[in-house]
C-alpha positions in Angstrom: 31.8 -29.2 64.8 31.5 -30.8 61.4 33.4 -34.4 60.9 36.3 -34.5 59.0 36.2 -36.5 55.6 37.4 -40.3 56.6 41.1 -40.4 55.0 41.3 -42.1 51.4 42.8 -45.4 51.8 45.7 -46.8 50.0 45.4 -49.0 47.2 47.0 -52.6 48.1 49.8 -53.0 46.9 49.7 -54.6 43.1 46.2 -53.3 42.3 45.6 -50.2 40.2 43.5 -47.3 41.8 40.1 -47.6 40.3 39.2 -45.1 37.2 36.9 -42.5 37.6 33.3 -42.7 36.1 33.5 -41.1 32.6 30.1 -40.4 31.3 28.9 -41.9 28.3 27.3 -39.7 25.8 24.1 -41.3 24.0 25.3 -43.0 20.7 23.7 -40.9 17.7 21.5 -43.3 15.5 22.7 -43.5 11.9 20.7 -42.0 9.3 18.7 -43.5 6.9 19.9 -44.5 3.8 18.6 -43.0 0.9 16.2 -44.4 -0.9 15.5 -46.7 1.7 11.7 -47.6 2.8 10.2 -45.2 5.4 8.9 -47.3 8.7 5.4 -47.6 9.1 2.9 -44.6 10.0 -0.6 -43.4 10.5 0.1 -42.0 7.8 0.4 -45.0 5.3 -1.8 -48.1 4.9 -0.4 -51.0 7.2 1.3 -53.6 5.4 2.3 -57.3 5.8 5.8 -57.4 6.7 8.2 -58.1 4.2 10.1 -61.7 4.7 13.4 -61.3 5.4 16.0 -61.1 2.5 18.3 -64.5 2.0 21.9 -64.3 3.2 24.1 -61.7 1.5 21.0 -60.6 -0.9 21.4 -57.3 -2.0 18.9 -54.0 -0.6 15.9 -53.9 -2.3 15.8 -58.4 -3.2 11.9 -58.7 -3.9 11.6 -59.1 -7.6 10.5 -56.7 -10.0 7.2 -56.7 -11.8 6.4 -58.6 -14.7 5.7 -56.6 -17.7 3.1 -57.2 -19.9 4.1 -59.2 -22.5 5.9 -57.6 -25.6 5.2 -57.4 -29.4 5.4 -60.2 -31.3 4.5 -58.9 -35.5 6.5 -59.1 -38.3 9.2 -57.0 -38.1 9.8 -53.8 -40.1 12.8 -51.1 -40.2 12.2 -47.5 -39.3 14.8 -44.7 -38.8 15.2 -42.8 -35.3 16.9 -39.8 -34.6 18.0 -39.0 -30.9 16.7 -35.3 -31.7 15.3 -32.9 -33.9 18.0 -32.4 -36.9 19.9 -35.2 -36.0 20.7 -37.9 -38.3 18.5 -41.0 -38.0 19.2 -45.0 -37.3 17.5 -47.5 -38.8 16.2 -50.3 -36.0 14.0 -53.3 -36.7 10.7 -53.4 -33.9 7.7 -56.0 -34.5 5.2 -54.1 -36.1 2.5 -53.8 -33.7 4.9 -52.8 -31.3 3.2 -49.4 -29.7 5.3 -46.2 -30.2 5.3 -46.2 -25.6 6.5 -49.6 -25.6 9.5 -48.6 -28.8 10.2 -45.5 -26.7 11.4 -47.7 -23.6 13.4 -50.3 -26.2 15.0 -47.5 -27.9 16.1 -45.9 -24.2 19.4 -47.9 -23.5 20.0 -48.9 -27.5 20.0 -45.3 -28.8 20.1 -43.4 -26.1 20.9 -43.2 -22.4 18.3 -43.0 -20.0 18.9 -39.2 -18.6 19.4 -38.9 -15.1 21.3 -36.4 -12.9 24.8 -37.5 -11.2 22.5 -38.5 -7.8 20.6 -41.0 -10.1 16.9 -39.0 -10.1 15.4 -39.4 -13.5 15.2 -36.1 -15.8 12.8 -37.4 -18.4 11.7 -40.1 -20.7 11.5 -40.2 -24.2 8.5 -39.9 -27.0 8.6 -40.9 -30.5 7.2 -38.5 -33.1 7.7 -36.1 -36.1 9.7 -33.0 -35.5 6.4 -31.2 -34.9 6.0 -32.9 -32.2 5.0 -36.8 -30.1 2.5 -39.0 -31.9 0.3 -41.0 -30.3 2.0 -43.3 -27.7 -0.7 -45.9 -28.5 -0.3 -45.6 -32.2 2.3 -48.6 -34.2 5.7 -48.6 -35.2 3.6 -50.6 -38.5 1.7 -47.1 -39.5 5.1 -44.9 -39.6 6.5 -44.1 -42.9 10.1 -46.3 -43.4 10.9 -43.2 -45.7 10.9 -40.7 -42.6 13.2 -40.1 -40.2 10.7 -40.4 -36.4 12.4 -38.0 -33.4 13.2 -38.7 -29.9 11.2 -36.2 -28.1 12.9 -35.7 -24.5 9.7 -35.3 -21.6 10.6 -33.3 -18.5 9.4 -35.7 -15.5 7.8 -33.7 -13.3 7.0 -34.4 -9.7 2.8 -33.7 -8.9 1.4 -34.9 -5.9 -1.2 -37.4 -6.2 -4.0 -39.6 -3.8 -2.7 -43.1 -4.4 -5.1 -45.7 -3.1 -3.8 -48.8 -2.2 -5.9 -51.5 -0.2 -8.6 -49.8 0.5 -6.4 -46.3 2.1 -5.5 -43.2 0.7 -2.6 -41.6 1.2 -0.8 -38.3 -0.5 2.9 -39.2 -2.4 4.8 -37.4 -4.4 4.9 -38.7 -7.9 7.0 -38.2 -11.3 5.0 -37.9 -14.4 8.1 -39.0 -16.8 8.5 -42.4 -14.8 7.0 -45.3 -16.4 4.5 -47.2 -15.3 5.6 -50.4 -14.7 8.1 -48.6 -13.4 5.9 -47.0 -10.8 4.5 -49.7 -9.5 7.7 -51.8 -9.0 8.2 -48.9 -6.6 5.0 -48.5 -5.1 4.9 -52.4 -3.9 8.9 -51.6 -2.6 7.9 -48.9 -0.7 4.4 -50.1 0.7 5.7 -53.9 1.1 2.9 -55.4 -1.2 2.9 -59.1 -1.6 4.1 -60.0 -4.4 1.7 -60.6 -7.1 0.4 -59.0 -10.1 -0.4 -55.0 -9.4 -2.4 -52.7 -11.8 -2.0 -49.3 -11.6 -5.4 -47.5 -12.5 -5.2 -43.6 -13.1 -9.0 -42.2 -12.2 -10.7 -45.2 -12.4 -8.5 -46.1 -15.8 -6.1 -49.1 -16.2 -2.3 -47.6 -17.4 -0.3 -49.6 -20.0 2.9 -50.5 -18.4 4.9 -48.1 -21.3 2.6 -45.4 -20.8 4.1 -42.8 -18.6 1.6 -40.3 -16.6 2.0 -37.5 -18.7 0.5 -39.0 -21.8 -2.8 -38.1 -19.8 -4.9 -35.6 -18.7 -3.6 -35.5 -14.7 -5.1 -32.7 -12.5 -5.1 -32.1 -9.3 -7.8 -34.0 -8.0 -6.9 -37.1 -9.8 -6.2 -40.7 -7.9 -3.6 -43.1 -8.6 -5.0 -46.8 -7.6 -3.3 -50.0 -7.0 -5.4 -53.0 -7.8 -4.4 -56.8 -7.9 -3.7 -57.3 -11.5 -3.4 -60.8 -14.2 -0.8 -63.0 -13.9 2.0 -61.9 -16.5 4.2 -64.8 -15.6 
């Protein structure tokens, strides 16, 4: 007949039994934080790889881009109001300062820059008439100190675009409120550019760094293009 099981032997004395095998379940991977930089793909140019951060440096420790430099003319005074209707406050801006580049100083001296609670950015801002936005490439030097200029809020809008960078394409979403300079601090983040001077060229065209995209015609067939750019110090 079939043998019998071999009896279990006691366990000396002084020593514990031996536990049973529990198995382990797999240890779930954490999820990426957001707003972090996606690992590499077919999908996006290669890139060098970043050096690593110093001890304790904070996420995101390569240093922003260099704006172009600011205005430097005589000053004058000009009244702004936050919105249509709204009483205006005088503030003193060189006066070949561009009405893009006194949008961006007036954000965080008049008013906030308007983001939801997450931190996504609504909109930018556009100096004009209550009519409407003038010129972003006009100067605070040709507005009338008797008027009182609006604040015109600009819903930023997310468009895909082809961005080029080094030669490959890829598809990214894009918002067309951010600013430029803006843009391409992000761009070299999240495609680990070296860091050096970028110029962001909108079909073909070099972009100001206060421009935003929707001061221009964008369609959608148009190309976004990273190019090495001056030194801006």
């Amino acid at each position: 007949g079939a043998e019998s099981p071999a009896p279990r032997q006691p366990a000396p004395q002084g020593v514990a039994p031996a536990a049973p095998v529990v198995p382990v379940a797999p240890v779930a991977q954490a999820p990426r934080p957001s707003g972090s930089v996606p690992p590499p793909s077919a999908a996006r140019p290669p890139a060098a790889r970043p050096p690593e951060p110093p001890a304790g440096a904070p996420p995101g420790f390569r240093a922003p881009v260099a704006l172009r430099a600011p205005a430097r003319g005589e000053p004058v005074a000009v009244r702004f109001a936050r919105a249509p209707g709204l009483k205006g406050h005088r503030r003193r801006l060189p006066e070949d300062t561009t009405l893009a580049e006194a949008a961006q100083q007036l954000v965080g001296q008049l008013v906030p820059v308007r983001c939801a609670p997450d931190g996504r950015l609504l909109g930018w801002f556009r100096i004009g008439t209550p009519a409407g936005p003038l010129p972003v490439d006009a100067t605070v030097g040709t507005l009338d100190d008797e008027e009182t200029h609006v604040l015109h809020f600009v819903e930023n809008k997310v468009q895909w675009f082809r961005v080029v960078v080094s030669g490959q394409s890829l598809h990214v979403p894009v918002g067309t409120a951010v600013p430029i300079a803006s843009l391409v601090d992000a761009f070299a983040l999240q495609f680990g550019l070296a860091e050096q001077p970028w110029q962001l060229c909108l079909d073909g065209q070099p972009l100001d760094d206060f421009h935003i995209l929707a001061d221009h015609a964008v369609s959608s067939s148009s190309v976004l293009e990273l190019r090495p750019g001056s030194d801006r110090g």
